[in-house]
C-alpha positions in Angstrom: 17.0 10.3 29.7 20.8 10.4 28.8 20.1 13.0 25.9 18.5 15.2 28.6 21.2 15.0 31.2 23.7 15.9 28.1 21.7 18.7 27.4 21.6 20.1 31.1 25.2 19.3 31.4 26.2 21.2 27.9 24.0 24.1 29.3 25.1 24.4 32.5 29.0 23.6 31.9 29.1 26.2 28.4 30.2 22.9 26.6 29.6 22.7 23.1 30.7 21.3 19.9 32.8 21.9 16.8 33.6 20.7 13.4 36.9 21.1 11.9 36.7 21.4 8.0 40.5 21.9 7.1 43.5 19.9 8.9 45.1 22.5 10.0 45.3 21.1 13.4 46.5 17.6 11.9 47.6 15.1 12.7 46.0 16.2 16.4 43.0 17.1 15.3 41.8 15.9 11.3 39.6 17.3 8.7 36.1 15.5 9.7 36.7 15.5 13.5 34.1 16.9 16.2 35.1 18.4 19.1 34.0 19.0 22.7 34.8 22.3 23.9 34.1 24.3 27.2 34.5 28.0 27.3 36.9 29.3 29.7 38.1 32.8 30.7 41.4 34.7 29.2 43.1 33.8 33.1 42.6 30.4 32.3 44.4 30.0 28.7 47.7 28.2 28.9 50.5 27.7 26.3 50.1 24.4 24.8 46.0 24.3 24.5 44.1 24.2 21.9 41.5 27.0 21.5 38.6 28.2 19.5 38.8 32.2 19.0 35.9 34.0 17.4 36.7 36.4 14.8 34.1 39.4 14.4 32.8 38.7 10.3 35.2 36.2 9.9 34.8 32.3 10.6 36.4 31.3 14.1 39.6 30.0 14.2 40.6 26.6 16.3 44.7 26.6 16.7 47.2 25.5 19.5 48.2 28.6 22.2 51.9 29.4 21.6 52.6 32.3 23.8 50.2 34.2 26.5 50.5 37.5 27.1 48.0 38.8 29.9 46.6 42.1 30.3 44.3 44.1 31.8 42.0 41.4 34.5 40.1 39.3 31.8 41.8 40.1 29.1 44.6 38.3 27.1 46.3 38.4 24.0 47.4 34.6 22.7 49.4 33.7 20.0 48.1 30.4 18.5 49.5 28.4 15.4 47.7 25.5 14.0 49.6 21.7 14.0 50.2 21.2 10.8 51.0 25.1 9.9 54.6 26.6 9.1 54.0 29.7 10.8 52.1 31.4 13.4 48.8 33.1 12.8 49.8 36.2 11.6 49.0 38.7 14.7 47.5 37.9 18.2 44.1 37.6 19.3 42.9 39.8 22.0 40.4 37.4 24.0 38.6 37.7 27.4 37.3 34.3 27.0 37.8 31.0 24.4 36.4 28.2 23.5 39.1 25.1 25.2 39.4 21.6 23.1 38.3 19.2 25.8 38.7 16.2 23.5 37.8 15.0 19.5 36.7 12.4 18.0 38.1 11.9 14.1 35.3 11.5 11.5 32.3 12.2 13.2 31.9 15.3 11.4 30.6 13.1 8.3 28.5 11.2 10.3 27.1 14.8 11.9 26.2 16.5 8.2 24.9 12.7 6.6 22.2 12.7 9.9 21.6 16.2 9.1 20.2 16.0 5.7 16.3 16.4 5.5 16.2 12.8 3.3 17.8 10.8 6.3 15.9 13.2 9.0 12.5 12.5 6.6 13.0 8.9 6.6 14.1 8.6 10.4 10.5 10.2 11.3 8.8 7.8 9.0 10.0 4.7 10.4 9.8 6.2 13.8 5.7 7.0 12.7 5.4 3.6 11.0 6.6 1.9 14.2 4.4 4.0 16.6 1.6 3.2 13.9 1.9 -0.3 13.9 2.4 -0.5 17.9 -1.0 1.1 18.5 -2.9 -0.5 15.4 -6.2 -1.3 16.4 -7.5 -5.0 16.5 -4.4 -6.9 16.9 -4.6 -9.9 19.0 -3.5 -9.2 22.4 -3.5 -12.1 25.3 -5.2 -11.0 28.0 -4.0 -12.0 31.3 
């Protein structure tokens, strides 16, 4: 039941999650965390968050907002530089909405890929089967009451 009200919830609220393969956000955010993130619009982007910004045939980009600059209604252009980077990202990123880091939690990511692979997903099912099977196995004893 809590699985389906997370669902709803993630649905409803555009929340979603993320997995951070390099540390360019350490010591914030590390390589191997998962985070939950909540689109928001351009008007809503404030110096200091951390954002994910899509980047047409490119992978998206997660970095802290350094500078705001807005523009037309729903439109911005953000500066973002990652924690543990020298420098800015070189140029801004015209956005009318973005991805907002709600919170992380380090290492899940692992945890997230290990579950993922068909061996552990094969033998989840089969113990799930082989305890359905030997719940309804016919002929055990059962008190009656």
């Amino acid at each position: 039941m809590l699985a389906v009200g997370l669902v709803i919830a993630a649905v409803t609220m555009n929340i979603t999650l993320i997995m951070f393969k390099t540390g360019s956000m350490s010591p914030t955010i590390p390589t191997g965390s998962v985070a939950v993130v909540k689109e928001i619009s351009a008007d809503e982007i404030r110096v200091g968050d951390v954002v994910t910004v899509d980047r047409p045939g490119r992978l998206p980009v997660t970095h802290r907002v350094i500078e705001v600059q807005p523009q037309v209604p729903g439109e911005a252009l953000i500066l973002m530089q990652g924690d543990a980077n020298p420098n800015p990202d070189p140029g801004m990123y015209r956005v009318e909405s973005v991805r907002k880091v709600l919170w992380s939690v380090p290492g899940l990511a692992n945890a997230i890929v290990w579950a993922g692979n068909p061996l552990v997903l094969g033998s989840i099912t089969m113990i799930a089967a082989l305890g359905v099977l030997w719940t309804f196995w016919p002929g055990r004893d059962v008190d009656e009451a």
